[in-house]
C-alpha positions in Angstrom: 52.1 34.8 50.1 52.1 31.2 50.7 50.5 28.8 48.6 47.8 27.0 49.1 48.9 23.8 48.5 52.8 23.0 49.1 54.7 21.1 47.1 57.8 20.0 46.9 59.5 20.6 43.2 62.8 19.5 41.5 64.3 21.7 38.5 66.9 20.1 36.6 70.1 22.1 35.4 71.1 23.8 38.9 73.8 25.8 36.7 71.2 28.0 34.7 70.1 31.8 35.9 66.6 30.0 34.6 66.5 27.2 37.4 68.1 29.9 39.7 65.2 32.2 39.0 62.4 29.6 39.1 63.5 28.0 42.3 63.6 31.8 43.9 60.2 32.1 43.1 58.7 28.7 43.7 60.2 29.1 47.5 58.8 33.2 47.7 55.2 30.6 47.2 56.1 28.8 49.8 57.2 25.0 48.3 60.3 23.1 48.3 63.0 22.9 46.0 65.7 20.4 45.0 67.6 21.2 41.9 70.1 18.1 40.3 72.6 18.8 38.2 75.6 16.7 36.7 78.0 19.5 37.4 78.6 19.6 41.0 79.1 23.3 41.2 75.6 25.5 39.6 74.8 28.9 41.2 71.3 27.4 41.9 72.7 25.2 44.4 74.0 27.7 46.7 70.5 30.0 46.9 68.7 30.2 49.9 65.3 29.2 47.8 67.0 25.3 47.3 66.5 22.3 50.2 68.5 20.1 48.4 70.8 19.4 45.5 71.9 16.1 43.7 74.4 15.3 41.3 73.3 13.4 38.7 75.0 12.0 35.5 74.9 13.8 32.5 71.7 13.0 30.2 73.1 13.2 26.5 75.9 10.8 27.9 74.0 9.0 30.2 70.1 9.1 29.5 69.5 6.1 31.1 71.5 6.6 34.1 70.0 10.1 34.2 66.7 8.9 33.7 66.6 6.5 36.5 68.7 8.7 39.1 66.4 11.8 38.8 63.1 9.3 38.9 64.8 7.1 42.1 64.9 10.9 43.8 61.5 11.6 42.9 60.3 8.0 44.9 62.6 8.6 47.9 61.9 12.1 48.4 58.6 12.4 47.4 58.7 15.0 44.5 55.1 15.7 43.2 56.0 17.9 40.1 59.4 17.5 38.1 60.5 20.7 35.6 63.1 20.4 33.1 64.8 23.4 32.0 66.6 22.3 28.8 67.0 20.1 26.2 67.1 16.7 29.1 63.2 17.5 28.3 63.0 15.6 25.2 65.2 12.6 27.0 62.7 12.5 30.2 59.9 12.6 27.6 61.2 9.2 26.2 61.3 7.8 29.7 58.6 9.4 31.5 57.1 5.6 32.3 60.4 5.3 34.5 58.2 8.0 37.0 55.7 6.7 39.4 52.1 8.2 38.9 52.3 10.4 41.8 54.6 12.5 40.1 53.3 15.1 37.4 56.7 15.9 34.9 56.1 19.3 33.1 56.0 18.3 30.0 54.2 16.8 26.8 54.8 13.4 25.3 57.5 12.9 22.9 56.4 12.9 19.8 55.3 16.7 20.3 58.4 17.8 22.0 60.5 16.4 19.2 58.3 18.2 16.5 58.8 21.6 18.2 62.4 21.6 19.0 63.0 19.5 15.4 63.6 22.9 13.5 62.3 20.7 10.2 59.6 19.2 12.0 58.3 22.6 13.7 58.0 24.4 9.8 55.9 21.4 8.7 53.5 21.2 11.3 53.0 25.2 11.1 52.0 24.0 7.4 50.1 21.5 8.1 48.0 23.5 11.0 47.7 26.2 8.0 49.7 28.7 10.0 51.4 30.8 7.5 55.7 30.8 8.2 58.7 31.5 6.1 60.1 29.5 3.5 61.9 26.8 4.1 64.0 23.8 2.4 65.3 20.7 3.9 69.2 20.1 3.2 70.5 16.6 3.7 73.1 15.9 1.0 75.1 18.0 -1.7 72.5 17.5 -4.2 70.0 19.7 -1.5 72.9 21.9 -1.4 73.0 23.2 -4.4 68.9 22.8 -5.1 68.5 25.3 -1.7 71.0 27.5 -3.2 69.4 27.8 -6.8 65.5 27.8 -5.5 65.8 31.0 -2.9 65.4 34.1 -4.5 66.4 35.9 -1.5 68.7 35.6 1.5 68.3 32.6 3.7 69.7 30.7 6.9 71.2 27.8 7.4 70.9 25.8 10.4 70.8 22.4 11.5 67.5 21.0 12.8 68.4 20.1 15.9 70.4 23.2 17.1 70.2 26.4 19.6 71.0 29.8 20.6 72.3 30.8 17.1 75.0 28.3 17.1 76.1 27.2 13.6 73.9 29.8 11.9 75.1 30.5 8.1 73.6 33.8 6.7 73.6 32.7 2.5 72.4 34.2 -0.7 71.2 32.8 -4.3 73.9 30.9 -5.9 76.4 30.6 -2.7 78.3 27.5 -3.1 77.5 25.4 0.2 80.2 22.7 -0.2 81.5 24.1 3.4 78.0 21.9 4.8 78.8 18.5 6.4 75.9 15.8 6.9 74.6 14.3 9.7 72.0 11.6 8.9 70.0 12.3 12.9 70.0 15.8 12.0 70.1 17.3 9.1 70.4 21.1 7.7 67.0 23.8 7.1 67.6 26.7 4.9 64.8 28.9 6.1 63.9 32.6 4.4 65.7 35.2 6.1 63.3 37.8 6.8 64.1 41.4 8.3 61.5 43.0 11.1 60.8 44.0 14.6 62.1 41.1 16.5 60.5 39.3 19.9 61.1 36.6 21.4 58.3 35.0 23.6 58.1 32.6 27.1 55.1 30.9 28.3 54.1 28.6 30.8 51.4 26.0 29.7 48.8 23.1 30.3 46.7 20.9 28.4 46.5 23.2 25.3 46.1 26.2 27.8 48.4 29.5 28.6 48.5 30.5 32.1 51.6 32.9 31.9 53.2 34.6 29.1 55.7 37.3 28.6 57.0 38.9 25.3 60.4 40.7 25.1 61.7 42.4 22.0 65.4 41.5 21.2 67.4 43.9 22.5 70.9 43.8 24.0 72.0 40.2 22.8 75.5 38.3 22.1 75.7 38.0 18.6 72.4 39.7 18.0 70.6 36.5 18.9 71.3 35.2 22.4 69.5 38.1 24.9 71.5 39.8 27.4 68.7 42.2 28.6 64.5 41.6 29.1 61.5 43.8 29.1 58.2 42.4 28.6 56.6 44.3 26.8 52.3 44.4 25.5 52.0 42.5 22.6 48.0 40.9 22.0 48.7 39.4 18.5 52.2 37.5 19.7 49.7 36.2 22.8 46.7 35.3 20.4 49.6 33.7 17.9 51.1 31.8 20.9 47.7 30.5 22.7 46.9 29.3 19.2 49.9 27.2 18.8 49.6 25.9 22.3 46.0 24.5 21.8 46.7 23.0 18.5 49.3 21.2 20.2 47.6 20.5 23.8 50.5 21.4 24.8 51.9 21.1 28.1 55.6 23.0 29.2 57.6 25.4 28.9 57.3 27.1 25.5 60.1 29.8 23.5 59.2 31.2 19.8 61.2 33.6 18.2 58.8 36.3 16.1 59.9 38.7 13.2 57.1 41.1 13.5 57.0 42.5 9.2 55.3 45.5 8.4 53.5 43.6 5.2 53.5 40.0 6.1 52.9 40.4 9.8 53.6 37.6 12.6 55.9 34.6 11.5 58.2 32.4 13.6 61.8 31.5 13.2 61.7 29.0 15.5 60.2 27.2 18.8 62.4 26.5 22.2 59.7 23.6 24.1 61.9 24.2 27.3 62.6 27.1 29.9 63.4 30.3 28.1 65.1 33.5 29.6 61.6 35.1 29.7 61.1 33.3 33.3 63.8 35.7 34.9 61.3 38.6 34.0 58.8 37.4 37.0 58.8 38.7 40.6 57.5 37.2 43.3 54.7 39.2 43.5 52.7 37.7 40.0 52.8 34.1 41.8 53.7 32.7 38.4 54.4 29.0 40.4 50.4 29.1 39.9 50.8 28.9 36.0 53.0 25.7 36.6 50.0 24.0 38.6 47.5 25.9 36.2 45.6 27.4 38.9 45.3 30.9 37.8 42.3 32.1 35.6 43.6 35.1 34.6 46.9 35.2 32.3 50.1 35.8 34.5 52.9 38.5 32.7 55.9 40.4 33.9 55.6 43.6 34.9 55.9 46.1 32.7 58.5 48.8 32.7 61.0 46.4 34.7 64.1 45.9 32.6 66.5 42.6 33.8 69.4 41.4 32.7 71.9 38.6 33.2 75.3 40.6 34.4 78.0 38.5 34.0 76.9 38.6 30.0 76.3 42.2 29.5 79.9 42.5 31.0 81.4 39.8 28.6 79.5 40.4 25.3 76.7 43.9 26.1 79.7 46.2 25.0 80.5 44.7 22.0 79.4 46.9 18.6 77.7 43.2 17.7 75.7 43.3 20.4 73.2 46.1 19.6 72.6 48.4 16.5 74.9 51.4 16.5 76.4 50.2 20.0 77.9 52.6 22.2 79.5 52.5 25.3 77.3 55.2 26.8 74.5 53.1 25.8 75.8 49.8 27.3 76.5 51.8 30.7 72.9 53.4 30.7 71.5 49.9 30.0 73.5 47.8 32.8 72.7 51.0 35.5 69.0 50.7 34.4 68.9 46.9 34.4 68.2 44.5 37.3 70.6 41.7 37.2 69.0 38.2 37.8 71.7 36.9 39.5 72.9 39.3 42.4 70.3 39.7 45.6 70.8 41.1 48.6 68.0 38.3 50.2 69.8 35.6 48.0 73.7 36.7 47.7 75.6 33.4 47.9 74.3 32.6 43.9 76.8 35.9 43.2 79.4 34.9 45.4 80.0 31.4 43.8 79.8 32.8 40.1 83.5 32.9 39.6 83.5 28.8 40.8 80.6 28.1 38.7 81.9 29.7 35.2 85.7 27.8 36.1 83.6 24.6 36.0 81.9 25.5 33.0 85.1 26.8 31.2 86.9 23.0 32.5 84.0 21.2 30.7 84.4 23.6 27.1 87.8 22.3 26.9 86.7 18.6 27.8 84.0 19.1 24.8 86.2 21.5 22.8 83.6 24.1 22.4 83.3 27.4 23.6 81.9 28.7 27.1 78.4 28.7 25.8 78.6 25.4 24.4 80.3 24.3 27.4 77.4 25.5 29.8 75.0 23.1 27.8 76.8 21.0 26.0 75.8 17.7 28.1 72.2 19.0 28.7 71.4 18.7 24.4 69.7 16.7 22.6 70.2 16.1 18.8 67.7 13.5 17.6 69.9 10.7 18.2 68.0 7.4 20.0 68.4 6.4 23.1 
């Protein structure tokens, strides 16, 4: 099962289940990982896939520092391939000249990565490419305010371009009175159509314009209805031909998220794009290799298996019961789900990721009430990136 080439690879954001997940299966290939991370306790730190871990500082408060820390690692250790996993993508995208050559960062240049995660930006472009998506509206003052508000005809969200996993998302109608709105000049509001249909939600791992893995989940168990708890890919051709599409007409190289409303009349549209790790990556096994996508040398397209459900445990036991959570929730539902499920943490090869959980989420809840937010906000909150320059 070894690869053919090693290498040794360093995934930012030790605390996520994503980096947890990749690492697990970059080391089942046979390379070496080192994970960074500015929280000194992350579950990824403690798996038996990692060789090393660094703290580093925190890249919305400390780009530069960041920046220079991760790239010094990469020269002293000899990193060939760098993957971020959130948002410090965009920030490492302004500074990729900070790298030595030797290095390949998984990613694409800036100007790209801002216009997919730029919610404003993303809806233009699909325009512009002539790739039909929902109405949308920019909001930057009252005056937008109150033009959004009379100009829908139907329901619409309000979000701000720079955002994620739901947060801050206003359901409105025709006529609501949007005073409630404050302004941000960096990052202003989108009132986008809201538009009812089968939902999915997409990952895929690119290079130069080309797809080398792929998997599509429909939104299922999920906090809020938006944030999944639970993931089964699932056969989907037109979300793959919509997705390769996008990826060529951007060359685009990374990780890559969209968020589909499948409608019965209007057919494919996306809500949104995520140009960074996704939950989609803890659907792979060892077995489909998928550290070959990340190197691009697969031929054929790499997916999940199908028929596997997963699930991230510690949220299904938080948020999975909740009557939010899933249409006509139950709890005889939530307890067939979570004994059918296979939780992405917990491993009987890999147990010390579980064990340190209960550490891991006190850290995270110590830095929600440093950034007054709440424990999802606190487990990224120093990993975003809201348009502001550096």
């Amino acid at each position: 099962m070894a690869s053919t080439e090693r290498r040794h690879v360093l995934i930012t954001f030790a605390r996520s289940f994503l980096t947890l997940n990749l690492a697990r299966r970059m080391a089942a290939a046979g390379h070496k990982v080192t994970v960074v991370d500015s929280m000194a306790v992350g579950v990824s730190r403690y798996s038996n896939a990692v060789s090393a871990f660094h703290r580093v500082s925190p890249p919305k408060y400390k780009p530069q520092e960041y920046c220079r820390e991760l790239a010094a690692i990469v020269e002293r250790e000899k990193v060939d391939i760098v993957i971020p996993i959130h948002e410090e993508t965009d920030i490492l995208a302004m500074m990729a000249g900070l790298f030595p050559p030797s290095c390949d960062l998984f990613l694409s240049p800036f100007e790209v990565e801002d216009t997919l995660h730029n919610k404003l930006k993303y809806q233009q472009a699909l325009v512009d490419h002539g790739i039909s998506t929902l109405e949308f509206r920019e909001i930057s003052s009252p005056e937008d305010a109150v033009a959004a508000s009379e100009e829908f005809t139907t329901p619409f969200a309000i979000k701000q371009a720079y955002s994620r996993g739901s947060q801050k998302v206003y359901k409105a109608y025709p006529g609501d009175d949007l005073s409630y709105l404050t302004y941000d000049p960096t990052n202003p509001w989108i009132a986008q159509e809201w538009l009812e249909g089968d939902r999915y939600c997409t990952y895929s791992v690119c290079r130069d314009g080309e797809m080398y893995a792929h998997a599509t989940y429909p939104v299922s168990y999920a906090i809020g209805g938006s944030s999944c708890l639970t993931f089964e890919h699932v056969d989907h051709p037109g979300i793959v031909d919509w997705s390769r599409r996008l990826v060529k007409e951007f060359e685009f190289t990374g990780h890559l998220g969209l968020d589909f409303i499948d409608h019965p009349d209007r057919g494919l549209v996306t809500i949104e794009c995520n140009p960074r790790g996704t939950s989609g990556i803890m659907m792979f096994t060892d077995e489909e290799r998928v550290d070959r996508a990340f190197f691009g040398e697969n031929t054929d397209l790499i997916t999940p298996p199908e028929g596997r459900t997963t699930m991230i445990g510690a949220g299904m036991a938080l948020y999975g019961w909740r009557k939010s959570s899933y249409p006509d929730n139950t709890f005889r539902k939530f307890f067939a789900e979570m004994r059918k499920a296979d939780d992405v943490i917990a491993s009987k090869r890999d147990p010390k990721p579980g064990v340190m959980m209960p550490i891991a989420y006190a850290g995270i809840l110590r830095d929600a009430r440093r950034y007054h937010v709440g424990l999802d906000g606190g487990f990224m909150h120093d990993h975003e990136w809201d348009g502001r320059p550096i």
